[in-house]
C-alpha positions in Angstrom: 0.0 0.0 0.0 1.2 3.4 -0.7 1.7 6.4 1.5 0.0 9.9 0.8 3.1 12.1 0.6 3.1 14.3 4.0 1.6 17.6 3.6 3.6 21.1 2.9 4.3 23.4 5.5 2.8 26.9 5.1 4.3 29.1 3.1 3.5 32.2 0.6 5.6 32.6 -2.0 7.9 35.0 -2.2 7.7 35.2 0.8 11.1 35.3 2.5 10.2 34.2 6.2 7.3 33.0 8.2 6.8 36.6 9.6 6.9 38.3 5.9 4.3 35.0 4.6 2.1 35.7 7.6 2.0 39.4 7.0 1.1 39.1 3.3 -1.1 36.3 3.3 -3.0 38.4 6.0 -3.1 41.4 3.2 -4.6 39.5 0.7 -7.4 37.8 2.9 -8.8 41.2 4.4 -8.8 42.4 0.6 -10.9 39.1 -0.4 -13.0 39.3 2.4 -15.6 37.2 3.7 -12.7 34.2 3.3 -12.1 30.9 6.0 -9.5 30.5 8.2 -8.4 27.3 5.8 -4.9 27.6 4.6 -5.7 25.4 1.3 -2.0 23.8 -0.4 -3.4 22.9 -3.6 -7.0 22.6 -5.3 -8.1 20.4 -8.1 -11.4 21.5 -10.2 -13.4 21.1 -13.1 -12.9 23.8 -16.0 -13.3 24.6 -19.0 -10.3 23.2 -19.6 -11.5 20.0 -18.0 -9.3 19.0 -14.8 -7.4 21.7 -13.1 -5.0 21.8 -10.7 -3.7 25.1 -8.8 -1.1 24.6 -5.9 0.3 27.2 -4.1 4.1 28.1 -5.3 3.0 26.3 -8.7 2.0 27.9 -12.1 -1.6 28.2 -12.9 -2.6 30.2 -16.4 1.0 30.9 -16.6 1.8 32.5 -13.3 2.6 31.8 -10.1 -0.2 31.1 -7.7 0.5 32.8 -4.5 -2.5 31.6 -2.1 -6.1 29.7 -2.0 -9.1 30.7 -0.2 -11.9 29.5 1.0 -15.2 31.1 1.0 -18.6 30.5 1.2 -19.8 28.7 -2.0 -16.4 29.6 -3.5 -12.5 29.2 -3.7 -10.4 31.8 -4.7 -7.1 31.3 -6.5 -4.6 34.6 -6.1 -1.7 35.1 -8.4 0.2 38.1 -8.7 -2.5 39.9 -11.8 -5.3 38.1 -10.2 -6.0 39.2 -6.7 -2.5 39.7 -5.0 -1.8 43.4 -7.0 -4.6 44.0 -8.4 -7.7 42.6 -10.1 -10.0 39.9 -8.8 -8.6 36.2 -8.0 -9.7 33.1 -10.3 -12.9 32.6 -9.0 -13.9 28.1 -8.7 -17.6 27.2 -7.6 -17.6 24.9 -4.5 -19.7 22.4 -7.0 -16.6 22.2 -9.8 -14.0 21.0 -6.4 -12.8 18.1 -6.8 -10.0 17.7 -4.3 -8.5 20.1 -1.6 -5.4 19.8 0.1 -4.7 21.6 3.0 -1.4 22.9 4.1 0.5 20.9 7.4 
């Protein structure tokens, strides 16, 4: 039988420390708003693409994806143009989850 590979530690990339990561990650949320205290690692989703996977420190739509939230009917993916700087996040209906993975 196979072992799951242990979960990631938290971190936001670039973050340089854990205090820097915290600080950041913080930013972002309160900008979302409205968002869980669930510090997701990676999320796999139905798209138009068909399967999807964003994970933190990974590329997603050709950047980087910085953090994943959790909201109410929603998850948010934030990546530098898309909810960390400016714009909204990618934006994945609860119903079109088909994994989560939360970080350690």
């Amino acid at each position: 039988m196979s072992q799951a590979p242990p979960k990631r530690s938290f971190f936001l990339p670039p973050a340089t420390d854990a205090e820097m990561a915290e600080r950041v990650y913080q930013q972002i949320r309160g900008t979302i708003g409205g968002t869980t205290e669930r510090r997701i690692c990676s999320l796999r989703f139905r798209d138009t693409k068909g399967v999807s996977l964003a994970t933190v420190g990974d590329t997603y739509d050709e950047e980087i994806v910085v953090a994943i939230f959790e909201s109410q009917g929603f998850y948010y993916i934030c990546t530098p143009t898309r909810g960390v700087l400016s714009s909204v996040p990618y934006l994945v209906g609860a119903d079109d989850v088909i994994a989560v993975e939360d970080f350690a």
